[in-house]
SENUZA-196161 format. One line per field, with one value per residue (C-alpha): x, y, z; residue in three letters; chain. Coordinates in steps of 0.25 Angstrom, whole numbers, plus 5000, padded with zeros to 4 digits. Layout:
east: [X | ...]
north: [Y | ...]
up: [Z | ...]
r: [ala | ...]
c: [A | ...]
This chain:
east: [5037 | 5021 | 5012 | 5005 | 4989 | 4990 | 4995 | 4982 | 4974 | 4977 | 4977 | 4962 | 4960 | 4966 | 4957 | 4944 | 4938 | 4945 | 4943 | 4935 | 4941 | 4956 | 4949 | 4944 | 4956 | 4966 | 4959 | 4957 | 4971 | 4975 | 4966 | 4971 | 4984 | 4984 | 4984 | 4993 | 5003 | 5003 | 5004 | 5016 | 5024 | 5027 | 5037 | 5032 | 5030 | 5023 | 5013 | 5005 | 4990 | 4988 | 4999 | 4994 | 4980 | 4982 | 4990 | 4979 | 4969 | 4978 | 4980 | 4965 | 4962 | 4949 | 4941 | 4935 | 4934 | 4944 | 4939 | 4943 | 4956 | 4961 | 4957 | 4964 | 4976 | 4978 | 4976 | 4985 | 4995 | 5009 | 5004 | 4999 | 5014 | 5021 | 5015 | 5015 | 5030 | 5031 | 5020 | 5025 | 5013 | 5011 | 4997 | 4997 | 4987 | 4984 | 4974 | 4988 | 4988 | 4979 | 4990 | 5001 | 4994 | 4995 | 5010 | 5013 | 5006 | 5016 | 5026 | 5029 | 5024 | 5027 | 5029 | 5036 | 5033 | 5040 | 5031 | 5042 | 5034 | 5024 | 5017 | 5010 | 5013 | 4998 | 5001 | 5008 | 4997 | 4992 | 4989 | 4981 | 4970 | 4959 | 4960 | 4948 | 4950 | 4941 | 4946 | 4948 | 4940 | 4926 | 4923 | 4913 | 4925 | 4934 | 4944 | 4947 | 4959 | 4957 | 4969 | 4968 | 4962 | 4952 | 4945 | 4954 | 4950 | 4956 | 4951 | 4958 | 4951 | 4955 | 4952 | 4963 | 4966 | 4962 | 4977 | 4983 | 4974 | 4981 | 4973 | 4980 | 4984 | 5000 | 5006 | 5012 | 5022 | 5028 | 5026 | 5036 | 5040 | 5048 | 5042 | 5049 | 5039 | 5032 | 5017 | 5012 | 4998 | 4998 | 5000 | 4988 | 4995 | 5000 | 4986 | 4981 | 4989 | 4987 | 4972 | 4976 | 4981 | 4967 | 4961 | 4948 | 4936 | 4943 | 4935 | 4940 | 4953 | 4953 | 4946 | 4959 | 4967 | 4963 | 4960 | 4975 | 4981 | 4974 | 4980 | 4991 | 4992 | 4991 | 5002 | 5012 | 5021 | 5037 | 5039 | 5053 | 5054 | 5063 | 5067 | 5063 | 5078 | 5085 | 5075 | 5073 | 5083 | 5077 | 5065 | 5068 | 5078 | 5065 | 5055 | 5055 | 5062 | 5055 | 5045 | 5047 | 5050 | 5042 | 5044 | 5030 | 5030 | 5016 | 5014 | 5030 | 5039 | 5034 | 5036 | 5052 | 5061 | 5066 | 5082 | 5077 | 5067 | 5074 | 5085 | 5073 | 5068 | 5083 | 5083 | 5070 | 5076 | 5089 | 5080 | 5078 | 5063 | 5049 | 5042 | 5030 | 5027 | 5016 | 5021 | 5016 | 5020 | 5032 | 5038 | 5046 | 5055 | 5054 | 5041 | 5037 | 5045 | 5038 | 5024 | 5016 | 5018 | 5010 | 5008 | 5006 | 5009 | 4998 | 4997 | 5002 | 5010 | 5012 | 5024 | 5030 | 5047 | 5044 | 5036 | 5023 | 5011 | 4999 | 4996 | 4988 | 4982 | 4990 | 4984 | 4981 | 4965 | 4967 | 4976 | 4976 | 4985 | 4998 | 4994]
north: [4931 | 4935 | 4926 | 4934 | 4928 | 4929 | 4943 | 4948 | 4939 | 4947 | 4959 | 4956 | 4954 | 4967 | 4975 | 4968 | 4980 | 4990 | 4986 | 4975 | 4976 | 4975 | 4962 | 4955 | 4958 | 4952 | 4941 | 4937 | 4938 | 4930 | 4918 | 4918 | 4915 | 4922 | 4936 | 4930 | 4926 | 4939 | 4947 | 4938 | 4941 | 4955 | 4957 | 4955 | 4970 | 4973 | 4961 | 4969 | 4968 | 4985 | 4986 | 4977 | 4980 | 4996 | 4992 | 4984 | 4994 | 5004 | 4997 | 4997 | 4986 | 4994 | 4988 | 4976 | 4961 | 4952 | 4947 | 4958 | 4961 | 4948 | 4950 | 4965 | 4957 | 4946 | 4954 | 4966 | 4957 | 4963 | 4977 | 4977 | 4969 | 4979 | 4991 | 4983 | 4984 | 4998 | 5004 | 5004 | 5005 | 5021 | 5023 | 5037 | 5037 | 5050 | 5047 | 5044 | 5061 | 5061 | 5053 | 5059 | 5074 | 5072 | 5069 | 5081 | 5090 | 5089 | 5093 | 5109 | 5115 | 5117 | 5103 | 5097 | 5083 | 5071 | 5058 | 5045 | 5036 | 5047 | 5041 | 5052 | 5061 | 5061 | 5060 | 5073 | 5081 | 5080 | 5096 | 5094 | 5085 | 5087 | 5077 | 5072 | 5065 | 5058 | 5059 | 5050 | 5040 | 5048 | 5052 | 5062 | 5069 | 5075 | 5083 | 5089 | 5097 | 5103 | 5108 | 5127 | 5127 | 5119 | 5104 | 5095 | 5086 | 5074 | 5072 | 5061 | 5057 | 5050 | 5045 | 5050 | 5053 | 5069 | 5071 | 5067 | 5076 | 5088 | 5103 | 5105 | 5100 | 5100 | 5112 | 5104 | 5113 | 5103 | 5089 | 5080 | 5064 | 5051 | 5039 | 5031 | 5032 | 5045 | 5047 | 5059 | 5062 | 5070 | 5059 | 5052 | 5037 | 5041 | 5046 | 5033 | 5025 | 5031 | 5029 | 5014 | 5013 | 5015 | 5004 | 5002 | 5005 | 5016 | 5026 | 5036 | 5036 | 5035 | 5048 | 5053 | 5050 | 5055 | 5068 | 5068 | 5066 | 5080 | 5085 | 5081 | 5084 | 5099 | 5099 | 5088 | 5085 | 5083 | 5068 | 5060 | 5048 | 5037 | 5033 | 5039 | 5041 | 5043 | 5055 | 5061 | 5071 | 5076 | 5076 | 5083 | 5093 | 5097 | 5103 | 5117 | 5125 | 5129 | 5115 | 5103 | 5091 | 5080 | 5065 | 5058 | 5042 | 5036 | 5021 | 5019 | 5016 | 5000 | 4999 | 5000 | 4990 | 4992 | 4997 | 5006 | 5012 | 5016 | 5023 | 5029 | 5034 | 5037 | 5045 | 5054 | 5054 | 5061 | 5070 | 5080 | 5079 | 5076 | 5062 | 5058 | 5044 | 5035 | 5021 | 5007 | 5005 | 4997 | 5003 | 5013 | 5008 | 5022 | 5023 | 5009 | 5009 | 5024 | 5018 | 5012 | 4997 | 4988 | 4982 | 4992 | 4984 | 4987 | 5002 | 5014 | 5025 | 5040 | 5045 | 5058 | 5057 | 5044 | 5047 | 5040 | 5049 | 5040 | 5026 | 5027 | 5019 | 5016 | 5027 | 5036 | 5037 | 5031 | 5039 | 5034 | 5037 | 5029 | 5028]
up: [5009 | 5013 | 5009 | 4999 | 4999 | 5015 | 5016 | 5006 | 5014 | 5027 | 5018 | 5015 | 5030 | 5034 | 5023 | 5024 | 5033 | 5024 | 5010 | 5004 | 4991 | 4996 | 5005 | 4994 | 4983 | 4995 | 4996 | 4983 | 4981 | 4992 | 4987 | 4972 | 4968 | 4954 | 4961 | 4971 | 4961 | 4955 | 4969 | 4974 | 4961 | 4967 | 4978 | 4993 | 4996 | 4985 | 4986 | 4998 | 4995 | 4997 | 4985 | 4977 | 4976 | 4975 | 4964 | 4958 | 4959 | 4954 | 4940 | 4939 | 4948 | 4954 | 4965 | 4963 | 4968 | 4969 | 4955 | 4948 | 4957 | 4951 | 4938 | 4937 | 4945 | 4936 | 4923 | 4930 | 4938 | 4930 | 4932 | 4946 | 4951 | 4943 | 4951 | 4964 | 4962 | 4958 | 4968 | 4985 | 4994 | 4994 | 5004 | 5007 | 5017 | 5023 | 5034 | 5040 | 5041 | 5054 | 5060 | 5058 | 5060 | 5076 | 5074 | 5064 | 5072 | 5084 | 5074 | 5074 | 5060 | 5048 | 5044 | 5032 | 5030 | 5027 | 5023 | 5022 | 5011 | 5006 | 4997 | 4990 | 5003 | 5006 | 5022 | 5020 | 5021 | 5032 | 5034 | 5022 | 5028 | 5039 | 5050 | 5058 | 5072 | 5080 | 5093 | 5106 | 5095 | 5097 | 5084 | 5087 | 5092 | 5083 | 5077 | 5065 | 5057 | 5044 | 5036 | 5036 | 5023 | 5030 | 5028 | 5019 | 5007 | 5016 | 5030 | 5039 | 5050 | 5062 | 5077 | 5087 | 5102 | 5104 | 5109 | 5097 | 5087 | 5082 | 5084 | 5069 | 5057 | 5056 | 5048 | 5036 | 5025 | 5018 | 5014 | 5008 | 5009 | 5003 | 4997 | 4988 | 4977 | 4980 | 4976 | 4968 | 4972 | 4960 | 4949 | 4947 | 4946 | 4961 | 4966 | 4961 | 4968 | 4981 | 4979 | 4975 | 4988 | 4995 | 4997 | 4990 | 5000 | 5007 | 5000 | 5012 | 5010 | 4996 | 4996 | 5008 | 4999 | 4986 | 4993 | 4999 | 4987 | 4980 | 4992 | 4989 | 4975 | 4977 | 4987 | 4983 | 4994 | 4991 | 4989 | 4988 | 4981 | 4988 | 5001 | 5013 | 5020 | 5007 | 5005 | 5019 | 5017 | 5006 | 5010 | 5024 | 5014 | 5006 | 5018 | 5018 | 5029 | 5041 | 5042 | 5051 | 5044 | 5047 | 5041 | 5041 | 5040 | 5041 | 5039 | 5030 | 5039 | 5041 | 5026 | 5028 | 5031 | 5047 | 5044 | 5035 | 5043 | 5054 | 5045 | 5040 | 5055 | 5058 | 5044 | 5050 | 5064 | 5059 | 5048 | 5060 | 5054 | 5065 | 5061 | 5062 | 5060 | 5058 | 5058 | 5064 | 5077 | 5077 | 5063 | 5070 | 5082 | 5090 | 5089 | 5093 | 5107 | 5111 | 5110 | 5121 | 5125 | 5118 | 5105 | 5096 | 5082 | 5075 | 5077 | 5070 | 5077 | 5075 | 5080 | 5079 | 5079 | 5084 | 5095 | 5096 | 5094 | 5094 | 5087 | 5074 | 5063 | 5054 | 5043 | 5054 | 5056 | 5070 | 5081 | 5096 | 5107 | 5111 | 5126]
r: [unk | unk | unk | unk | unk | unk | unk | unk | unk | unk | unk | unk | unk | unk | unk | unk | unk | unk | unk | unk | unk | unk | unk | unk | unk | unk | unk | unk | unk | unk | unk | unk | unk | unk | unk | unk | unk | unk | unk | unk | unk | unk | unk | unk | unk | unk | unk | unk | unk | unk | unk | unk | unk | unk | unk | unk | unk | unk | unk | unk | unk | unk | unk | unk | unk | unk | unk | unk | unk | unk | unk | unk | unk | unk | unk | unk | unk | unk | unk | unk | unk | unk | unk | unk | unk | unk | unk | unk | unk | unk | unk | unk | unk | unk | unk | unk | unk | unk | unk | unk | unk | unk | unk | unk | unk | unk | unk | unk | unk | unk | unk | unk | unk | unk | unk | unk | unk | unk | unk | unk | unk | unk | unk | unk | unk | unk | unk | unk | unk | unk | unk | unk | unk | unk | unk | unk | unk | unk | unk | unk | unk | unk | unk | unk | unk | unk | unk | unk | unk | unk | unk | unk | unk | unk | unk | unk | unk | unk | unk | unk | unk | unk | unk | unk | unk | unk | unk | unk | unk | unk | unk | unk | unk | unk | unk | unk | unk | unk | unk | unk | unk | unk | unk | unk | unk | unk | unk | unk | unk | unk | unk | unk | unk | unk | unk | unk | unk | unk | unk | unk | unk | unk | unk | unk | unk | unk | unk | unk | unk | unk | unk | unk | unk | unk | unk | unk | unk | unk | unk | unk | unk | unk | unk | unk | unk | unk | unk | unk | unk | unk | unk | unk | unk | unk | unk | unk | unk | unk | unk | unk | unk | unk | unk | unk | unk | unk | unk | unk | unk | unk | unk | unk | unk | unk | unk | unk | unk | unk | unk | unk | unk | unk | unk | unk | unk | unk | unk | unk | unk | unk | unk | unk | unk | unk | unk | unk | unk | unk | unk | unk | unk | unk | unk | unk | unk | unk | unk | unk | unk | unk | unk | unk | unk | unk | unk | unk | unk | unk | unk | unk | unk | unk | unk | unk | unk | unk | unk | unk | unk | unk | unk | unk | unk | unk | unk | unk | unk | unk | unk | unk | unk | unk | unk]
c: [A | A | A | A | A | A | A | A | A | A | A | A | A | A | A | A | A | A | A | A | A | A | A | A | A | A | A | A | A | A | A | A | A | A | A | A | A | A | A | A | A | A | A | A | A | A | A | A | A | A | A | A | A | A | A | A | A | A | A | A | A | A | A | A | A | A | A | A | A | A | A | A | A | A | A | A | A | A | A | A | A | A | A | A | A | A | A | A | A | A | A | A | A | A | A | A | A | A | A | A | A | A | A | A | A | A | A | A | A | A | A | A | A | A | A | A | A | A | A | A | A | A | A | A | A | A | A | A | A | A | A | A | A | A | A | A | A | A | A | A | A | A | A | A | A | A | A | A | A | A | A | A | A | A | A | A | A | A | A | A | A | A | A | A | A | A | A | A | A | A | A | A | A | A | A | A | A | A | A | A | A | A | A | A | A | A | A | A | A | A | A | A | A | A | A | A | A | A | A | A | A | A | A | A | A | A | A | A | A | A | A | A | A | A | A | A | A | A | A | A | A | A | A | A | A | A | A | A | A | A | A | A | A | A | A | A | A | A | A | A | A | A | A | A | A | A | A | A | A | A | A | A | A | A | A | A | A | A | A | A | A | A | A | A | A | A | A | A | A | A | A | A | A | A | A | A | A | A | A | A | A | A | A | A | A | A | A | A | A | A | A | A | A | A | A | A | A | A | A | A | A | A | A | A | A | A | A | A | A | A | A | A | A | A | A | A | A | A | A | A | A | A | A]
């Protein structure tokens, strides 16, 4: 079992350049063992510092010092380990769209998508957003793609090789996907906790995401609750005729034990469905023996039907070429 005070005191590590609130609240936990006794009653999975704290700040926990984390903690500690339980990890990140765009654009239109672990189903939406790409890592030279109707509420920027910046914005008809506990962008309670998910700082995203999810709301996308191969079928049995399915997996498959995953990736293979996928670089087998040689561990890989595209940070504001 991990060592819970060691795994928030790397947590705090990781985080100290991305937000001082998640730093200091780690850190404090790690050193008192009153909010580690509350933290270690729940089961290891649920115990992960992100979880935890959005949970926190969700009940009310707001965005103080470590004083008052503890304080709501302590006073809150049979409400926040009864929604740690009930609530999976759900970030639905849609930076992660200029990414994936390259990938969907090689992909012959119109499109019906498929997000596995959708969340709200914010990635699918990717004909919604404007893109702006700084290209060959010069920023004075860009790019940018604007949906028809012109400049989009959400704009994702991104640094990437020239060669892999699309001229358009993929044609998207329909979009669908599978989580086991879908997300309703339109339900107040599910808004929140995709905002809860953001961590505190990141006033950029938060604005992303909260601008997604009105996106969203006026167009919902056609969710399925459970698990991703027992509802494939259905999903694939619901896009209308004359689109191209494609099954979009960004950042889930890592979170699913190695036998099941591959009967999942045989479960796509077999759908007759494209895929585009944006996975670290040793979560998908195929994937991993047609990259480069090298150690490529810490890097994220978009790939299309399992082909490598271009490496990427993992939520996407960060393409480079494979070579």
């Amino acid at each position: 079992m991990r060592d819970t005070a060691e795994w928030y005191r790397e947590f705090a590590r990781q985080v100290a350049s991305q937000s001082e609130v998640y730093e200091q609240w780690a850190t404090a936990v790690a050193d008192d063992d009153s909010m580690l006794a509350i933290i270690d009653a729940l089961p290891e999975a649920k115990r992960q510092p992100p979880l935890v704290f959005a949970v926190a700040r969700l009940l009310g926990a707001g965005e103080g010092d470590s004083g008052d984390f503890k304080r709501f903690l302590i006073a809150h500690a049979a409400e926040v380990q009864a929604e740690c339980r009930a609530r999976p990890m759900q970030t639905n990140e849609p930076q992660r769209c200029a990414a994936l765009l390259p990938a969907l654009t090689r992909i012959g239109g119109p499109l019906a998508l498929i997000e596995l672990g959708a969340s709200a189903g914010l990635c699918l939406y990717v004909d919604r957003f404007s893109y702006d790409y700084a290209l060959d890592g010069n920023a004075e030279t860009r790019v940018r793609l604007d949906p028809a109707n012109g400049p989009s509420a959400v704009t994702l920027s991104a640094s990437a090789p020239s060669a892999l910046v699309p001229h358009s914005l993929a044609e998207v008809a329909w979009r669908g996907g599978i989580d086991l506990r879908p997300l309703n962008a339109a339900d107040e309670g599910d808004a929140a906790w995709l905002t809860a998910m953001v961590w505190p700082g990141q006033r950029r995203r938060l604005a992303r995401v909260r601008a997604a999810i009105d996106i969203a709301r006026a167009d919902p996308p056609h969710l399925l609750a459970g698990d991703a191969i027992d509802r494939l079928a259905d999903a694939l049995a619901a896009v209308p005729p004359g689109t191209t399915p494609v099954v979009v997996t960004a950042g889930v498959l890592v979170y699913i034990p190695f036998a099941e995953r591959m009967r999942l990736v045989d479960a796509i293979r077999q759908s007759g469905a494209r895929w585009v996928s944006l996975e670290g670089a040793g979560v998908l087998p195929e994937v991993r023996e047609r990259l480069p040689q090298g150690d490529h561990s810490a890097r994220f890989v978009v790939a299309l039907d399992e082909h490598p595209i271009a490496f990427c940070s993992p939520h996407g504001d960060e393409l480079a070429a494979l070579g």
